[in-house]
N, C-alpha and C positions, 0 to 999 in steps of 0.2 A: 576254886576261886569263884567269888560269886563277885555278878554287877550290879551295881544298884543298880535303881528299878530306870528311873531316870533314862541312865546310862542306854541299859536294855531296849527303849524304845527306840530310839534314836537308833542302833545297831541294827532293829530289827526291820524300819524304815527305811533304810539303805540297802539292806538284801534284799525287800521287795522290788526296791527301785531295781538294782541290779538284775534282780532276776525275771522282772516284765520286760528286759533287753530293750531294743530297738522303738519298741514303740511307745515306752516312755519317755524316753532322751529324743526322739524326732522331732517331738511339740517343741522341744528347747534348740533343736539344734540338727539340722538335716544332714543326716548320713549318706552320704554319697555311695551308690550304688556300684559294683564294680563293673555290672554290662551299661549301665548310663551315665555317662561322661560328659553329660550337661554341665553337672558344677562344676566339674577340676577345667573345663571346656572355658566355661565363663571367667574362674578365677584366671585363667591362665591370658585370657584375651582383656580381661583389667588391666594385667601386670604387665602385657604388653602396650597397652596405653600408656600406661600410668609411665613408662619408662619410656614411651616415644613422643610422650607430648612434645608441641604440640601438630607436629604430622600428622596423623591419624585428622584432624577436622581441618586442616589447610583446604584440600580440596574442596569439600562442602562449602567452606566458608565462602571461596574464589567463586564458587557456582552462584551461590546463591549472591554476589557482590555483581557479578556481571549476568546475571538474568535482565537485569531493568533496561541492562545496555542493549539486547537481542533485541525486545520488545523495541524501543527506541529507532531502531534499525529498521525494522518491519514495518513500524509506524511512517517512517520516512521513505521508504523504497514506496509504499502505498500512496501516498500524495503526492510523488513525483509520478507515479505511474496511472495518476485518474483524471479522466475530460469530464470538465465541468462545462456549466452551461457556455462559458464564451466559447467553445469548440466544436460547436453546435447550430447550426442558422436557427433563428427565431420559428420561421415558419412551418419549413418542412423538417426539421431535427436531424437532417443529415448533415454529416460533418464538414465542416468549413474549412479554408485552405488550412487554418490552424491546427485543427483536430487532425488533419490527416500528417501533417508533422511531427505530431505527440504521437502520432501513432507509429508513425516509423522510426521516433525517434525510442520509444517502446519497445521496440522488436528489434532495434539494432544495437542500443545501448544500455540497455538494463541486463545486469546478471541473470545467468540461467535461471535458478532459485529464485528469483526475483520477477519473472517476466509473466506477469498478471497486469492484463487490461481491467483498472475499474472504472466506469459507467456512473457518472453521478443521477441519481434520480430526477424522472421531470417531477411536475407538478400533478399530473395526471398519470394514469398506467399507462394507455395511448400516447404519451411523451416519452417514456421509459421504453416502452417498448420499440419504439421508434429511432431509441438512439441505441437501442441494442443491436438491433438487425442494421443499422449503419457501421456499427462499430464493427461488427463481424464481416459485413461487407466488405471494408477494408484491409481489414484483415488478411480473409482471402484473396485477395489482388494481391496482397503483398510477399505472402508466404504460401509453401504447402499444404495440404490439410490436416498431414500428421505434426504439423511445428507451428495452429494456433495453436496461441495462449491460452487461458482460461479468461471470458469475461465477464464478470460480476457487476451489479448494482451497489451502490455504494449509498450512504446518506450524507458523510462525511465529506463536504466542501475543501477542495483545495486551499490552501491558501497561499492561493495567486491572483494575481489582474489579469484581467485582458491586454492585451497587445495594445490597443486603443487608448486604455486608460495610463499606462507606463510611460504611454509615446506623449500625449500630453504632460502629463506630468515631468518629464524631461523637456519638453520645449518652454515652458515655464520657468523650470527654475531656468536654464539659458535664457531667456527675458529677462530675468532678473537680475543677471548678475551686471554690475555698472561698467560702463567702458571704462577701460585705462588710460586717466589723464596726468600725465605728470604736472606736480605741481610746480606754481610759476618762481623763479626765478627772481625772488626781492633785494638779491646784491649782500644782506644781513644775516649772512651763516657768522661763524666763527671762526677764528685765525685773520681775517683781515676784510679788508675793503671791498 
């Protein structure tokens, strides 16, 4: 039986192929090793996805949705826990009847996790550092030396008022508000005389 010629190549193209094994068909197509179980590994961890969607990124998703909320928190626990300049006397930077409220109120009601004294910056290093070694002063009056806080300089302005400016501004609007006069009595309602 003869092939045409044709034919012949082709046949004979194909036992090459075949008989270069593995490392012709790899370029097209990776043969899984039987000591490396990387691939049947991967496939098998697809098809465990692909069949538990969508579990497998629930948590991720959760994480990464309430990350902003942590930061939020921290953000907050910090400007409740910083003396800014009204807590501070003008002159000598030591803490005023206010400061040392914030400060115990710091140390007695802020969460563990939480319980960081920050130091708003002065104007000068000699201001800052003035209200550091007050702040720490305090501190130590208040608690032992193994249970201060940590206390930090901050740049970050509370935002709050002074005691001073709230208290006026509440005496104000109470000015404001009109006395209660009932109105007079013209005999001309409705239903009668």
């Amino acid at each position: 039986m003869t092939f045409p010629s044709h034919r012949l190549g082709v046949f004979l193209a194909m036992v090459m192929v075949l008989a270069a094994g593995d490392a012709a068909l790899a370029q097209f197509w990776p043969k899984p090793n039987r000591h490396d179980d990387g691939f049947w590994h991967s496939v098998a961890t697809d098809a465990k996805r692909m069949n538990g969607w969508p579990r497998p990124f629930e948590y991720p998703d959760r994480v990464s949705v309430r990350a902003p909320f942590a930061a939020m928190v921290d953000n907050a626990w910090q400007a409740r826990a910083t003396l800014g300049d009204y807590h501070f006397d003008e002159e000598t930077h030591a803490l005023n009847h206010a400061g040392r409220l914030k400060v115990m109120w710091i140390v007695t009601h802020t969460p563990p996790e939480y319980r960081h004294v920050y130091v708003l910056q002065g104007f000068t290093e000699k201001q800052t550092n003035a209200r550091l070694m007050a702040t720490n002063e305090a501190l130590a009056g208040i608690l032992p030396p193994q249970a201060i806080p940590q206390v930090t300089v901050t740049g970050i302005e509370p935002p709050t008022r002074s005691g001073a400016y709230i208290e006026a501004v509440d005496r104000n609007a109470i000015r404001a508000i009109p006395l209660p006069i009932l109105p007079e009595s013209g005999g001309g309602g409705e239903g009668g005389e």
